[in-house]
mmCIF file of the C-alpha atoms, coordinates in Angstrom:
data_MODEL
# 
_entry.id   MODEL 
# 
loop_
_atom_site.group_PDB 
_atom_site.id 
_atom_site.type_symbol 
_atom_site.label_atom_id 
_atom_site.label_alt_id 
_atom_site.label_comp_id 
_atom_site.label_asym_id 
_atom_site.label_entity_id 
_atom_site.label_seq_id 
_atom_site.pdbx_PDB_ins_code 
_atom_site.Cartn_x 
_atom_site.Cartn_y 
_atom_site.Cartn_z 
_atom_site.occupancy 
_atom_site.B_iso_or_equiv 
_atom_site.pdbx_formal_charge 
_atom_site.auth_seq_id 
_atom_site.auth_comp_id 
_atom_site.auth_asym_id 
_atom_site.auth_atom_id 
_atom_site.pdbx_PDB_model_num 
ATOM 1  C CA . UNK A 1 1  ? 4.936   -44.050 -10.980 1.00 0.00 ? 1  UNK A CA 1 
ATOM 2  C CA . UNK A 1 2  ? 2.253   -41.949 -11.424 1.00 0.00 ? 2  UNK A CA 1 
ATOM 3  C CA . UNK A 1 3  ? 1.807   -38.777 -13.684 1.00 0.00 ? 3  UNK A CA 1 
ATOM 4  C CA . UNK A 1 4  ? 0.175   -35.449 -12.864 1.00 0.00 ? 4  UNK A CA 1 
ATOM 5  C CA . UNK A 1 5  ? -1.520  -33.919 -15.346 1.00 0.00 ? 5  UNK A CA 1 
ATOM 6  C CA . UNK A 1 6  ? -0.032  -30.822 -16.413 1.00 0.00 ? 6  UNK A CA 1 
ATOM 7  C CA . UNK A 1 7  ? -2.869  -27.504 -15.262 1.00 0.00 ? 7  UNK A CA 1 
ATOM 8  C CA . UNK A 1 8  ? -3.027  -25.919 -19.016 1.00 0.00 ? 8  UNK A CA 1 
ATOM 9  C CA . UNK A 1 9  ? -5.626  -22.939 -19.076 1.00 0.00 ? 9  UNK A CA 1 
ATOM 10 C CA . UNK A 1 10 ? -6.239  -24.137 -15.250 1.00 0.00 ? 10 UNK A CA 1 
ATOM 11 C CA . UNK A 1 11 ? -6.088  -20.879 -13.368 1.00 0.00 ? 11 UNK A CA 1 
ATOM 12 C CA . UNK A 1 12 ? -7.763  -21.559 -9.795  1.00 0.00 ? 12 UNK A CA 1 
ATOM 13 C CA . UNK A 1 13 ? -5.668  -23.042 -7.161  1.00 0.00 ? 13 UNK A CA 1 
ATOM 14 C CA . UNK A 1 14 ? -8.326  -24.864 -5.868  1.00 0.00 ? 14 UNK A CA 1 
ATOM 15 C CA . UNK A 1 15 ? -9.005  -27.139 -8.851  1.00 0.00 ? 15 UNK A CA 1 
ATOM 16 C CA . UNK A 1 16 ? -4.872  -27.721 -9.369  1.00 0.00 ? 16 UNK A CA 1 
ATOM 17 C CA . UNK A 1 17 ? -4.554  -28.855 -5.670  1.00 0.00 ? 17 UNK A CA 1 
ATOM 18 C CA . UNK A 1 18 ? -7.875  -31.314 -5.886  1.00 0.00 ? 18 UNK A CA 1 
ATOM 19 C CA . UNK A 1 19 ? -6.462  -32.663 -9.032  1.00 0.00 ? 19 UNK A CA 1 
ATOM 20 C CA . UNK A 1 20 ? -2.895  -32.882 -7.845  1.00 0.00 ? 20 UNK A CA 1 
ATOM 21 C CA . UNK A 1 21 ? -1.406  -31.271 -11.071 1.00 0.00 ? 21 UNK A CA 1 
ATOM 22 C CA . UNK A 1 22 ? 1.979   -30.022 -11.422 1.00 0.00 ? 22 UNK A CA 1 
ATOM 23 C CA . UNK A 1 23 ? 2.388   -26.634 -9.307  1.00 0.00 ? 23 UNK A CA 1 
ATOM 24 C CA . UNK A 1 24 ? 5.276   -25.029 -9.246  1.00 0.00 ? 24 UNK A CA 1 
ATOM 25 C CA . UNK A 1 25 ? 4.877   -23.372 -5.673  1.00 0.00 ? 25 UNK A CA 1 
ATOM 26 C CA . UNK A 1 26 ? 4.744   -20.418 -5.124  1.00 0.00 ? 26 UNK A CA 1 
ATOM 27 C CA . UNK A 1 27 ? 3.824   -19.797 -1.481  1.00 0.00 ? 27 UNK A CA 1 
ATOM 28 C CA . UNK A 1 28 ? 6.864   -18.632 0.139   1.00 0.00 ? 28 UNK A CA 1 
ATOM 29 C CA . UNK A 1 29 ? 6.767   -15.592 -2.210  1.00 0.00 ? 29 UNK A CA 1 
ATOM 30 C CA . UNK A 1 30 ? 3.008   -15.165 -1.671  1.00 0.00 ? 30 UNK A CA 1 
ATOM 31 C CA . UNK A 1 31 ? 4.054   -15.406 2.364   1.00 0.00 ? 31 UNK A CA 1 
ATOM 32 C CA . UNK A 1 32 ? 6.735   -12.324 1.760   1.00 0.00 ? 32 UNK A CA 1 
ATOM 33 C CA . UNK A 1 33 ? 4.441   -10.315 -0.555  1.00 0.00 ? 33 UNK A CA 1 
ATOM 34 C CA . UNK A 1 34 ? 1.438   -10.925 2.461   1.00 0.00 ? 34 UNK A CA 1 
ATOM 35 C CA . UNK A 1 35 ? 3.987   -9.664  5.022   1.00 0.00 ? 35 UNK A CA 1 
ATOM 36 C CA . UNK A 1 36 ? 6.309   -7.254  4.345   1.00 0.00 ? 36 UNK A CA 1 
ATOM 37 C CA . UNK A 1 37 ? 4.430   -4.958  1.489   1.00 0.00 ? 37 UNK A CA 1 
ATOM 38 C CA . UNK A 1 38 ? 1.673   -2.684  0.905   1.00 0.00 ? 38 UNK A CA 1 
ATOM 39 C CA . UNK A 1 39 ? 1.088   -2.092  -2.444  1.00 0.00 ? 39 UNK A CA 1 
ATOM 40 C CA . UNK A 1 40 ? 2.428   -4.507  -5.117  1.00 0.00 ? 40 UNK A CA 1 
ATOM 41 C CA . UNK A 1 41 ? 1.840   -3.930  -9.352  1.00 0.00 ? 41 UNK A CA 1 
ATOM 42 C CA . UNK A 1 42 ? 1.971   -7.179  -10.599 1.00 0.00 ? 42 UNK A CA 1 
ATOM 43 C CA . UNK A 1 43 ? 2.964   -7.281  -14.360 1.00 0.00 ? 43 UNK A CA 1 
ATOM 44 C CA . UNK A 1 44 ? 4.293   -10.013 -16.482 1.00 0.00 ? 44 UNK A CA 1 
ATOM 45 C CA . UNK A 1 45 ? 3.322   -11.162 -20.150 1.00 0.00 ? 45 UNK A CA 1 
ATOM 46 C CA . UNK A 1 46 ? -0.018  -12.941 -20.710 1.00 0.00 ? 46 UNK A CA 1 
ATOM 47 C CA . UNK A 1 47 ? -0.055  -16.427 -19.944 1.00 0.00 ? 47 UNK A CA 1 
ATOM 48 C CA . UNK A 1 48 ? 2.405   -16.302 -16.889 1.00 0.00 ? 48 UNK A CA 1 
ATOM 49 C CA . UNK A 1 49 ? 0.399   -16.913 -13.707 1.00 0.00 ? 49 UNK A CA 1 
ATOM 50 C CA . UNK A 1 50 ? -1.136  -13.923 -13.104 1.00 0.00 ? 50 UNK A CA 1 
ATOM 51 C CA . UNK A 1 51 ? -4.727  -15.581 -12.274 1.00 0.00 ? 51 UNK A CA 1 
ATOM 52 C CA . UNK A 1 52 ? -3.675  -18.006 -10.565 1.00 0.00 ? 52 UNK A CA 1 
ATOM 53 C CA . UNK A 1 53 ? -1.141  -16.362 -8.628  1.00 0.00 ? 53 UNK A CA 1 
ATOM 54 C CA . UNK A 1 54 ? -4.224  -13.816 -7.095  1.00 0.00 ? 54 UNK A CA 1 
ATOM 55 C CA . UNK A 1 55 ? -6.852  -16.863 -6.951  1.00 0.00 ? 55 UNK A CA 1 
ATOM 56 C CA . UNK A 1 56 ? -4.384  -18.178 -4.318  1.00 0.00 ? 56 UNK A CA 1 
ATOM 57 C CA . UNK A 1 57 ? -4.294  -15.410 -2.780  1.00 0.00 ? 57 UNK A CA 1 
ATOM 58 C CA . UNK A 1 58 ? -8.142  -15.177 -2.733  1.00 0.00 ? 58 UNK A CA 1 
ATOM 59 C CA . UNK A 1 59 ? -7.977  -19.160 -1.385  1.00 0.00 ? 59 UNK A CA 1 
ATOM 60 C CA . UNK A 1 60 ? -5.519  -17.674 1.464   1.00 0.00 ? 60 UNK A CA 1 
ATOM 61 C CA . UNK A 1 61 ? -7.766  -14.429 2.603   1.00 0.00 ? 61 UNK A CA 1 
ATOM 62 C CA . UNK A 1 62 ? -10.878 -17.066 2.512   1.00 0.00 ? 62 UNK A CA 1 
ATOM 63 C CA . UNK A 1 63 ? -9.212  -19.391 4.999   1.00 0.00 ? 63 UNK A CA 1 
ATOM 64 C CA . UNK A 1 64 ? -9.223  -22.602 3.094   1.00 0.00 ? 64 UNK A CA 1 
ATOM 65 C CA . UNK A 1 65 ? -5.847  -23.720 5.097   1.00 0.00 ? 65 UNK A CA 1 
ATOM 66 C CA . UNK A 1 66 ? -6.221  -27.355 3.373   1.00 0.00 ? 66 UNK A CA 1 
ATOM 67 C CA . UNK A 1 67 ? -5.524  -26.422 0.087   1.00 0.00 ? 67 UNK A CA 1 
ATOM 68 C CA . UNK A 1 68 ? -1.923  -25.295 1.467   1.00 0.00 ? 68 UNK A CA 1 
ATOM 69 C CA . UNK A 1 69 ? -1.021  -28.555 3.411   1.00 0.00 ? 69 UNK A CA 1 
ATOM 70 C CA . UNK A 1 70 ? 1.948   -29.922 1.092   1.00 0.00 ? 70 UNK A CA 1 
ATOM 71 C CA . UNK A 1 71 ? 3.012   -26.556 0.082   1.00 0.00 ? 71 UNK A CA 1 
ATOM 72 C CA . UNK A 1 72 ? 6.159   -24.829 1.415   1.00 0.00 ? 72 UNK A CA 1 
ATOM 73 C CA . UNK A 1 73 ? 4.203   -22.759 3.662   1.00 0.00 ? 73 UNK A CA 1 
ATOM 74 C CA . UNK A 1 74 ? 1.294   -24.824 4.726   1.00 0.00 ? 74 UNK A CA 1 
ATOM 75 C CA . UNK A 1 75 ? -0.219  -22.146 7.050   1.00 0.00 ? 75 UNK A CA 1 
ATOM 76 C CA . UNK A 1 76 ? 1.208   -18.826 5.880   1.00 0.00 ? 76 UNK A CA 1 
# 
C-alpha cells in the first residue's frame, strides 16, 4: 500500500491532482454552486479551503477536463 502525501499549504488543484495527494472532493458541490446560483459569498475561517476551492474553479472555467477524471464529477 501506498501513501499519499498529505497537500499542507498546497492550495492549487493542479499540483494536488499531479501529485495524487489526499483531496477530499469537492466537485459535486462546485457542480451545484456552477449551476444553480448567481452570486455566492464564500466565508469560512483561514486555513479552510478557500484557495483551493476557487483555483478549481479557475482549473474548471480554463477547460483542463483531465485534472477532473477520478473525481465525482469528472466533466462537470
Amino acid at each position: 500500500m501506498t501513501r499519499r502525501q498529505v497537500p499542507i499549504v498546497i492550495q492549487d488543484f493542479r499540483t494536488i491532482r499531479k501529485q495524487e495527494c489526499y483531496y477530499v472532493d469537492k466537485t459535486s458541490h462546485i457542480r451545484r454552486l456552477v449551476s444553480q446560483g448567481r452570486y455566492y459569498f464564500i466565508s469560512r475561517p483561514g486555513r479552510f479551503g478557500k484557495s483551493l476551492l476557487v483555483d478549481t474553479l479557475r482549473e474548471l472555467f480554463e477547460g483542463n477536463e483531465t485534472l477532473f477524471r477520478g473525481t465525482d464529477s469528472p466533466c462537470l
